[in-house]
C-alpha positions as CSV (number, residue, x, y, z in Angstrom):
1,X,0.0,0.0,0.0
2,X,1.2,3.8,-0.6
3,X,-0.1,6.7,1.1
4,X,0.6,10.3,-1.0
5,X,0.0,13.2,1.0
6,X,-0.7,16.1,-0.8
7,X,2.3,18.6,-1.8
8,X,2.9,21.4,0.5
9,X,5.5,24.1,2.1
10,X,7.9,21.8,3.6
11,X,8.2,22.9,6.9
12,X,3.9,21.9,7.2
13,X,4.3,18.6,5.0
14,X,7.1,17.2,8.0
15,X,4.8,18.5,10.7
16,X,1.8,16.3,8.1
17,X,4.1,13.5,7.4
18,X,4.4,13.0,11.8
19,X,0.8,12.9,12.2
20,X,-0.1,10.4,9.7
21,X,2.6,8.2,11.7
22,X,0.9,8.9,14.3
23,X,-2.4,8.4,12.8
24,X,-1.3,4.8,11.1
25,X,0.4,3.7,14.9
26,X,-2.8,4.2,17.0
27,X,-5.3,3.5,14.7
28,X,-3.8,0.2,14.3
29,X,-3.8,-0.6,18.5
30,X,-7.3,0.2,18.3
31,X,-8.3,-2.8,16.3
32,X,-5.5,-4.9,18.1
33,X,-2.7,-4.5,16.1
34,X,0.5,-3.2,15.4
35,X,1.4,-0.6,12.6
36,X,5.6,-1.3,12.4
37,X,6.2,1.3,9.8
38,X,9.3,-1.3,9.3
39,X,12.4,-0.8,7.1
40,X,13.1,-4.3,7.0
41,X,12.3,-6.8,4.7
42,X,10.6,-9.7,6.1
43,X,10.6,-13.3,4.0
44,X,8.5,-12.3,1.3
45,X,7.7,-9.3,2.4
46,X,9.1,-6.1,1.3
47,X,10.2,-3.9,4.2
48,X,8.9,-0.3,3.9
49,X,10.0,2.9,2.4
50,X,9.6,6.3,1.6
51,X,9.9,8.5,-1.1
52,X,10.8,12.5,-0.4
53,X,9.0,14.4,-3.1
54,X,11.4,17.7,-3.1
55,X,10.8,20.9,-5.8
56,X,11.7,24.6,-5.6
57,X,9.5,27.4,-6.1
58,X,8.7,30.7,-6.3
59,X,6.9,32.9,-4.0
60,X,4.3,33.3,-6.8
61,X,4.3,29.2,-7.3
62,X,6.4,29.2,-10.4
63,X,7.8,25.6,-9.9
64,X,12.0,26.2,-11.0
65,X,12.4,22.4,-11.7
66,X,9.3,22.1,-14.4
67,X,10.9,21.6,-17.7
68,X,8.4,22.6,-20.3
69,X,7.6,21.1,-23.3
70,X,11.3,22.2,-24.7
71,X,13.7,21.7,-21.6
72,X,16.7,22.5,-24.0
73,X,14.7,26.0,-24.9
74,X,14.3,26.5,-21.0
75,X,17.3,27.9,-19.0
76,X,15.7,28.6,-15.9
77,X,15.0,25.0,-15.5
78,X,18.5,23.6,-16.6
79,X,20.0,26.2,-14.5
80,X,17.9,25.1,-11.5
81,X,18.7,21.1,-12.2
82,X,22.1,21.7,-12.7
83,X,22.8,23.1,-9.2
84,X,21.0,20.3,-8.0
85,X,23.0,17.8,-9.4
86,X,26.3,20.4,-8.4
87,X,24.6,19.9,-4.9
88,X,24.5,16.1,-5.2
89,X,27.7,15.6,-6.4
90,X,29.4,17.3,-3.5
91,X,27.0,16.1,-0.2
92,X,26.7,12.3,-2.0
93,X,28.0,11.6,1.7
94,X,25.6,14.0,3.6
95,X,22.7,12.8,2.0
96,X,23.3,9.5,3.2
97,X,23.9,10.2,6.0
98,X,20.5,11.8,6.4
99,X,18.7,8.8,5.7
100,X,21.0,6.0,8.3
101,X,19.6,4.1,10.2
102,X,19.9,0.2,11.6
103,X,16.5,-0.6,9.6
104,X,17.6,1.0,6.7
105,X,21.1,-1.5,7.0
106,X,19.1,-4.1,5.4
107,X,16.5,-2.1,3.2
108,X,18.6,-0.4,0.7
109,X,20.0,-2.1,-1.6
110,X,17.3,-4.8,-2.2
111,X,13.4,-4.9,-2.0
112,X,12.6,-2.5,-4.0
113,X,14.9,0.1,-2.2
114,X,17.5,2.0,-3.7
115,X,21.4,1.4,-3.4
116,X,23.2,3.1,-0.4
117,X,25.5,4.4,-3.4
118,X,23.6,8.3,-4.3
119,X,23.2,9.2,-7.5
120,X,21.1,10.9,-9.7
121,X,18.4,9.5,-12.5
122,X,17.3,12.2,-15.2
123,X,16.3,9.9,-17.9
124,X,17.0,9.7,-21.2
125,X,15.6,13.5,-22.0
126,X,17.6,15.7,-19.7
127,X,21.0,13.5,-19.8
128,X,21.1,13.9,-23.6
129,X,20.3,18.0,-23.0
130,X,23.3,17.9,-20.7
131,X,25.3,15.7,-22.9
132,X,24.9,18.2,-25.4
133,X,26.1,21.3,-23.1
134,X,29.2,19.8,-22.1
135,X,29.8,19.1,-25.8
136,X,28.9,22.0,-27.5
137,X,27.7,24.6,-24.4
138,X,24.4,24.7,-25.5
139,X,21.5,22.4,-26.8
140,X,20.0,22.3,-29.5
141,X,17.4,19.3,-29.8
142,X,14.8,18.0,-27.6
143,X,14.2,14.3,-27.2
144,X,10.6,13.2,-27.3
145,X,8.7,10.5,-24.8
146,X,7.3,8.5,-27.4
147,X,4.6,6.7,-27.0
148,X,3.6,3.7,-24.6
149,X,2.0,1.2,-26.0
150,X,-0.1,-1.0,-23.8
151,X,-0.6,-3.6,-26.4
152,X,-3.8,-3.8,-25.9
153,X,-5.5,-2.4,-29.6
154,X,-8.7,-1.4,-28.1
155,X,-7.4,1.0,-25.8
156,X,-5.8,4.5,-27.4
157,X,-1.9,5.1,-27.3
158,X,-0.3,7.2,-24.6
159,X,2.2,9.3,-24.3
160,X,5.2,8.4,-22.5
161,X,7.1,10.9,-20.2
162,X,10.7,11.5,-21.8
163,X,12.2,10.9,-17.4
164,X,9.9,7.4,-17.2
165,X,10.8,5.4,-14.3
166,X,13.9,4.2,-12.8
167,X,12.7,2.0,-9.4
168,X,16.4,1.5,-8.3
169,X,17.4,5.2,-8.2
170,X,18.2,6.9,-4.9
171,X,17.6,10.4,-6.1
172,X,15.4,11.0,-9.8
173,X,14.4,13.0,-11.6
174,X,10.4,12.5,-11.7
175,X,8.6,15.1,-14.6
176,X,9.2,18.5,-12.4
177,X,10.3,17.3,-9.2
178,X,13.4,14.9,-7.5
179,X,12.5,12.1,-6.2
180,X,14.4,11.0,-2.8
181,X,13.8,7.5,-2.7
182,X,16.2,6.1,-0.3
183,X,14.4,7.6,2.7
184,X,14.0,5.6,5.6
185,X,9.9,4.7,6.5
186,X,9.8,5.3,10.5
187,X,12.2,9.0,9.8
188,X,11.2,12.5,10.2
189,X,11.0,13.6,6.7
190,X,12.6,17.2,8.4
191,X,16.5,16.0,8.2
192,X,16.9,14.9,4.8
193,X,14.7,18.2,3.6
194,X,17.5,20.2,5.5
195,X,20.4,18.1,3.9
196,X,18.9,19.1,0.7
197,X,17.6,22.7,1.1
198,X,21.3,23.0,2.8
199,X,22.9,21.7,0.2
200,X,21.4,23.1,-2.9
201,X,21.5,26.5,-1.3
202,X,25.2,26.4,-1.2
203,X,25.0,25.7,-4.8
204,X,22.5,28.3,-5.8
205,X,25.3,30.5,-3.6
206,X,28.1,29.3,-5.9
207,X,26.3,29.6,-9.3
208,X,25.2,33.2,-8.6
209,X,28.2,34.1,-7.7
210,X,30.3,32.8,-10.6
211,X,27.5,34.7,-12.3
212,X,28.5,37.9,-11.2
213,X,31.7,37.4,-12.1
214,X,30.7,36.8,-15.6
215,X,28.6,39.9,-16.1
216,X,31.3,42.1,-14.1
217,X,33.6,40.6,-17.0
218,X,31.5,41.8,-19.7
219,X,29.4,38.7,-20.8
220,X,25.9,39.0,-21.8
221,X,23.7,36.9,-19.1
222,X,22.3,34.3,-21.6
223,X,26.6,33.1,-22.2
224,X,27.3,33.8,-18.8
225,X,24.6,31.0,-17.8
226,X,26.0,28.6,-20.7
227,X,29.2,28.3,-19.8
228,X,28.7,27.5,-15.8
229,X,26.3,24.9,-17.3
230,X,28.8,23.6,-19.2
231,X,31.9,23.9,-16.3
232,X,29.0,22.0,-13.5
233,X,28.3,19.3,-16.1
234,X,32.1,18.4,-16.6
235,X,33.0,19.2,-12.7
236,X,29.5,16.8,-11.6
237,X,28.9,14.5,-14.7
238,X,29.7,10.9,-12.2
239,X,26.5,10.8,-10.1
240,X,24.4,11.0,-13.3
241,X,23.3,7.5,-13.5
242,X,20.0,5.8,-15.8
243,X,20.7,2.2,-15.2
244,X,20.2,-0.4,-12.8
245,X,21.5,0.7,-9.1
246,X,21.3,-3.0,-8.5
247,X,23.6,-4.4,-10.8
248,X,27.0,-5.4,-9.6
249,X,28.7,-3.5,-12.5
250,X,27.1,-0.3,-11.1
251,X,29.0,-0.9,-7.7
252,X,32.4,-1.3,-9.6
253,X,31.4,1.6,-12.0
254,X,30.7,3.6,-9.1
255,X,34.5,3.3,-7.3
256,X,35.7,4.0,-10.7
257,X,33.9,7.4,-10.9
258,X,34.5,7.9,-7.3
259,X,31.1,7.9,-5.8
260,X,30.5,6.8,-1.8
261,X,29.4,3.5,-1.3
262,X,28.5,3.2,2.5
263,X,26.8,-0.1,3.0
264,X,26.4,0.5,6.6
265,X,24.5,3.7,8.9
266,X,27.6,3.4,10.8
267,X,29.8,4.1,7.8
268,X,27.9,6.8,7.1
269,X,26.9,8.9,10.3
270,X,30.4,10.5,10.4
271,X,30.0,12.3,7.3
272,X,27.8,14.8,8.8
273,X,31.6,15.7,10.9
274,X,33.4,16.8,7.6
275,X,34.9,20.0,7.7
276,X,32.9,21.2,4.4
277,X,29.2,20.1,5.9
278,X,30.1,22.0,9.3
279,X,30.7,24.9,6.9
280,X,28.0,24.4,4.9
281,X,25.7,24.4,8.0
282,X,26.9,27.4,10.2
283,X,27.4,29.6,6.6
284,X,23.6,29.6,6.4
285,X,22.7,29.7,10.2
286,X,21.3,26.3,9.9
287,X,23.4,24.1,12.6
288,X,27.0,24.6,14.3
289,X,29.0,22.0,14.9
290,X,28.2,21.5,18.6
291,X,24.4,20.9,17.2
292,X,25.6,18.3,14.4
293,X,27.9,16.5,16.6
294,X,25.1,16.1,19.4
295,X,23.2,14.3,16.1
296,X,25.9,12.4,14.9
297,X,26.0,10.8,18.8
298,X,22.2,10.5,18.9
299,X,21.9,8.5,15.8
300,X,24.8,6.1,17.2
301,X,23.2,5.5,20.1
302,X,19.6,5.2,18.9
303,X,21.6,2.4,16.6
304,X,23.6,0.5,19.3
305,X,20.9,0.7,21.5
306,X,18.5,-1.4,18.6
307,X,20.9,-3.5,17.3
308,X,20.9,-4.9,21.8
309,X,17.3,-4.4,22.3
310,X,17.4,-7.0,18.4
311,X,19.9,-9.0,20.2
312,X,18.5,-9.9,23.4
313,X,15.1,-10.1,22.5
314,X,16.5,-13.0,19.5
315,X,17.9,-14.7,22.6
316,X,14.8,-14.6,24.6
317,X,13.0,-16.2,21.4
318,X,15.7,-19.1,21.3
319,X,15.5,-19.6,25.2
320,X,11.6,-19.5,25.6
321,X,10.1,-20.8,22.2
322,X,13.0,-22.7,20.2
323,X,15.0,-24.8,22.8
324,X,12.1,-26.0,24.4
């Protein structure tokens, strides 16, 4: 089953996404059960997930990340997308991090989860726009969704979105949105949201600065904003990725290119510690470093003391049920 709450101001759709934990969790005891809002995958049973539908917009509701019909024609858009995937590149680590946890030790990766490697899915569309900017700085064609056929000849042919689907992405591209998949189900929606509104901030930062350069130099804006699209493309190009996050050539494919791979929460709480996240954080008056260590310990302990609650309540099983 999927629940889809309606889109919202984010700081009101994590307050939302609370209560209808809530909601689920005591509904449930009412009719004498348990709602375990469970990472895990039992046998034969997928373990639970969540997907973080993140956008930007205006203050008038002009959504930055909607394409158009002609996303090659549109340079507000592939200015927007482009610092996101500047953003990526750089707090691959960060946004891990943001979604750790012991449950989420055996989610990702299998079930229908995403790999615990980030990268980023724009589908066949946008990577060929970008392909083309790093090429020649600008693009000039538009690649088409085609049409889905259902194979069924009584029913009339869609069209097809150019981004489709990718089910084994952590972090796509999904019509005029990004899709963070790798999410864990019992989580606050609220830290991954600040990873990302962190992070792309810092990028938005850099572009417009590199910007004013630009037009202090002379350039006309239009150039200006071709030629940091071409420089983030080159700089950001590795955590672009359309095929399957499952595959085992996708793990070796991703050391070559350099991307994290941190199979464990543990592996990946410290990377909230790194010098350029602390930055990051206090240059925008978001956390200082006293606050993200006091996280970093949290989420260790909250995982040690799981993994021993896990451990002696598998020994009471064996003691009192098994043996006997």
């Amino acid at each position: 089953y999927e629940i889809a709450p309606v889109f919202e101001n984010s700081n009101v759709g994590s307050d939302h996404q609370q209560l209808m934990m809530q909601v689920l969790e005591s509904v449930a005891r009412r009719y004498g059960l348990v709602c375990l809002l469970h990472e895990k995958p039992f046998a034969g049973v997928n373990g639970s997930g969540k997907h973080n539908n993140w956008s930007m917009g205006t203050d008038t509701g002009t959504n930055l990340l909607d394409p158009g019909d002609t996303p090659a024609d549109n340079i507000h858009f592939l200015f927007f997308c482009a610092a996101v995937i500047q953003a990526v590149n750089k707090h691959q680590g960060l946004l891990r991090a943001s979604v750790a946890n012991i449950g989420q030790d055996h989610r990702l990766g299998a079930n229908e989860a995403p790999p615990a490697i980030i990268s980023i899915f724009l589908g066949d569309q946008l990577t060929d726009i970008f392909e083309q900017i790093e090429k020649a700085g600008s693009a000039k064609t538009t690649k088409s969704g085609g049409i889905l056929d259902t194979g069924v000849g009584v029913l009339p042919k869609l069209p097809r979105d150019a981004g489709d689907r990718n089910r084994t992405s952590p972090f796509a591209f999904t019509g005029n949105k990004f899709e963070f998949r790798a999410v864990s189900s019992n989580q606050s929606i609220a830290m991954p949201n600040v990873v990302l509104n962190v992070a792309v901030a810092e990028s938005l930062d850099f572009c417009a600065t590199e910007l004013e350069k630009s037009l202090k130099a002379g350039k006309k804006l239009t150039a200006a904003v071709k030629d940091l699209l071409t420089k983030i493309i080159k700089e950001n190009k590795q955590i672009i990725f359309n095929g399957n996050g499952y595959s085992e050539a996708w793990q070796k494919e991703a050391g070559k290119r350099g991307l994290l791979n941190h199979k464990t929460s543990v592996d990946a709480f410290g990377e909230v510690l790194k010098p350029e996240v602390t930055q990051a954080f206090e240059k925008y008056g978001v956390l200082n470093a006293r606050e993200l260590k006091a996280r970093y310990e949290i989420a260790l302990e909250q995982y040690i003391k799981t993994l021993n609650i896990e451990g002696q309540l598998m020994v009471l099983m064996s003691n009192r049920y098994i043996l006997p």
